[in-house]
N, C-alpha and C positions, 0 to 999 in steps of 0.2 A: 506905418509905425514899425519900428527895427523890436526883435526879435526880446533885444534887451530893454525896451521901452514897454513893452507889452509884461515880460516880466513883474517889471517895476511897478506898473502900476497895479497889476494882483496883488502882488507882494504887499504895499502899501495898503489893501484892503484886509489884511490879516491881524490878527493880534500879535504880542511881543512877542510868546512862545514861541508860535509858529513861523516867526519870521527868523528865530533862534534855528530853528529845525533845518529850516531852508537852507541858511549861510551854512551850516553843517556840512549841508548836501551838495552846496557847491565848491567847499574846501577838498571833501572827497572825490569829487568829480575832478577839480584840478590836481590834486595829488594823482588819480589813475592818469591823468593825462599825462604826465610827466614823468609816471613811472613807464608806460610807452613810448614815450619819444625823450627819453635821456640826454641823448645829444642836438637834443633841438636849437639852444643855446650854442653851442659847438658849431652847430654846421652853420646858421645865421654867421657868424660871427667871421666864419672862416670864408662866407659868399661874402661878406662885407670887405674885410681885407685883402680877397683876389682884386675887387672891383677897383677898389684905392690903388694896390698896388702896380694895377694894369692902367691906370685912368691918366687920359692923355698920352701913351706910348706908342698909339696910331699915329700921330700926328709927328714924332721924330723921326729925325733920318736913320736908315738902319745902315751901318758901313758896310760897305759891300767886302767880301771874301775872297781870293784865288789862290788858287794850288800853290801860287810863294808866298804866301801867308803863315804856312804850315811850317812848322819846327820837325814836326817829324811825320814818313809816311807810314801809311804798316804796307806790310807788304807781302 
């Protein structure tokens, strides 16, 4: 039985009140959470669209380069 299954069914052994009390406790529990991880949202999002943006560009040809390629050298 998962963690939130176990919960639930206490939970459901409680009266209204206290099932009020609880949801309370788990709103504030999710608000600190998120007041520590800010960017949690952000970085997800940003792993998501490297993965897209990289995905399938193993598999193309990459042009190959040489020194006449160059427009200009430094020197």
């Amino acid at each position: 039985m998962t963690t939130v299954e176990q919960i639930n069914q206490q939970v459901q052994k409680l009266p209204e009140p206290f099932q009020r009390e609880i949801l309370n406790f788990v709103e504030f529990l999710t608000l600190k959470f998120f007041k520590r991880n800010p960017r949690q949202d952000d970085v997800l999002w940003s792993q998501f669209s490297l993965t897209e943006a990289m995905r399938d560009l193993e598999n193309e040809d990459s042009p190959s380069y040489n020194e006449s390629d160059l427009k200009e050298k430094w020197q």
